[in-house]
N, C-alpha and C positions, 0 to 999 in steps of 0.2 A: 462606447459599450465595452462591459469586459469582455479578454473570453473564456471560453468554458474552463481553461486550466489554471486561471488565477481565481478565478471563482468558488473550482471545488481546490483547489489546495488552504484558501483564509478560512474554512469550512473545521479542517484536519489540525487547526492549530488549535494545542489548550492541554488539559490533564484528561486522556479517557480511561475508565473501568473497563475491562476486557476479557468477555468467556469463549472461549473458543473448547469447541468439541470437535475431532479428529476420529474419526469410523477409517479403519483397516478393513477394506473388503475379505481378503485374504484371510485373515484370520478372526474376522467376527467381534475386534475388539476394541473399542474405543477409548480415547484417552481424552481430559479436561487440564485447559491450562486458563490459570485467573492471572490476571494480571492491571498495572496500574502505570500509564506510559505517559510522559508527558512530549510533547510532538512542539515544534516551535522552529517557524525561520528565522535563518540565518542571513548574513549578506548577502545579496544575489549578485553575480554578475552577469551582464548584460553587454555583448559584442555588439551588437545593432539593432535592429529595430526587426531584423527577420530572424533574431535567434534568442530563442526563450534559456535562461541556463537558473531554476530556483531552485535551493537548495536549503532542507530542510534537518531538522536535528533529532532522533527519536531515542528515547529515553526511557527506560525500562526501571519504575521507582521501588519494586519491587526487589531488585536484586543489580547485582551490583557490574554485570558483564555485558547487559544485552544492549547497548550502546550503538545507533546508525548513524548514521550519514548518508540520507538519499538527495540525491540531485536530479533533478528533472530539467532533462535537455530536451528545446525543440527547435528544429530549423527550420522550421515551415509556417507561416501564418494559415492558420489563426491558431496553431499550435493544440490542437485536440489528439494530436498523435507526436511518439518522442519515442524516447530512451527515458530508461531509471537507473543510474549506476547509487548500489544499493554498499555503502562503504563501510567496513567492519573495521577491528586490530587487526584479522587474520589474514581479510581476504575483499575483493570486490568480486560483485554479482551484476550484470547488467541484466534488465528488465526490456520490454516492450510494452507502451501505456496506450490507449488508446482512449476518450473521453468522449462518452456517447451524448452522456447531456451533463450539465451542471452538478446533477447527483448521482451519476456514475460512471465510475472507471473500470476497465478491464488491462490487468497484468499481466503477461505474460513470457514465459519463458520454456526456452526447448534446448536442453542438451542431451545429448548422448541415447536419443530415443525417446526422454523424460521429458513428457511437456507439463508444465504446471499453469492454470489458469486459473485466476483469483477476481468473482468482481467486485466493487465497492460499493453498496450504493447510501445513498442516506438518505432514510427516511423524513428526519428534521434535520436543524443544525445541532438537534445535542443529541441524537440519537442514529446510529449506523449498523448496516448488517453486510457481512461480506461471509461468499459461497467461494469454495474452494475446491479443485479437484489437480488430481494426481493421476498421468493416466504415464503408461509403456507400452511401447509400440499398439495404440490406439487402447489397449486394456485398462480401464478404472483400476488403482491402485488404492487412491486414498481419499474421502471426500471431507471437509472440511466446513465446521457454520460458526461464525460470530458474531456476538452484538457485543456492541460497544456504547457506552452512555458517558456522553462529556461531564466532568463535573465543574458545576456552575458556584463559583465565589460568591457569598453574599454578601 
């Protein structure tokens, strides 16, 4: 049987279309970003049989900088919870993932007050919506929605 984290990651491979809308509580203003990503594994390594390590390549076809490197570590079977070090040119960002069911994931992250939480869920395999929120010290900052639609080669 899989489990849930190789399940939703073969889900996330391919070319998605991507609108995200961004609402500033604070200032009442929102911003759109379009965009066209192509997302595709890499080698994995694999330490043993109790340690998940897949790591994926995300690609921003739109413009020429936005370039990742996520790796999704788990040491725990059945691996539904891990780490995301999230790899740029500039900088590395590590994540907390957790996988509720096969169609969704929740991300998260807390520095310096700043927690950011993102879920994922997917409606089909070519179609995804992720909700996003930005809070400080427990105050909503920023909320975030996106659909994403795979596009299918014929």
């Amino acid at each position: 049987m899989k489990q849930k984290l190789q399940s939703f990651l073969e889900k996330i491979e391919g070319i998605w279309l991507s609108q995200r809308t961004i609402y500033c509580l604070k200032t009442k203003n929102f911003y759109n970003n379009y965009s066209k990503v192509n997302i595709s594994k890499q080698n994995n390594l694999r330490k043993s049989n109790l340690e998940r390590n897949e790591i994926y390549y995300y690609k921003d076809l739109n413009t020429s900088g936005n370039n990742y490197i996520y790796n999704f570590i788990s040491k725990s079977f059945p691996f539904n919870e891990g780490l995301i070090r999230k790899n740029t040119n500039k900088y590395i960002e590590n994540y907390k993932y957790k996988i509720y069911s096969i169609n969704c994931l929740q991300i998260e992250s807390i520095k310096k007050h700043i927690e950011y939480i993102e879920y994922i869920y997917f409606i089909n395999k070519n179609f995804r919506i992720s909700i996003t929120t930005i809070k400080k010290l427990k105050k909503y900052l920023y909320i975030s929605f996106s659909s994403e639609i795979k596009v299918i080669n014929n």
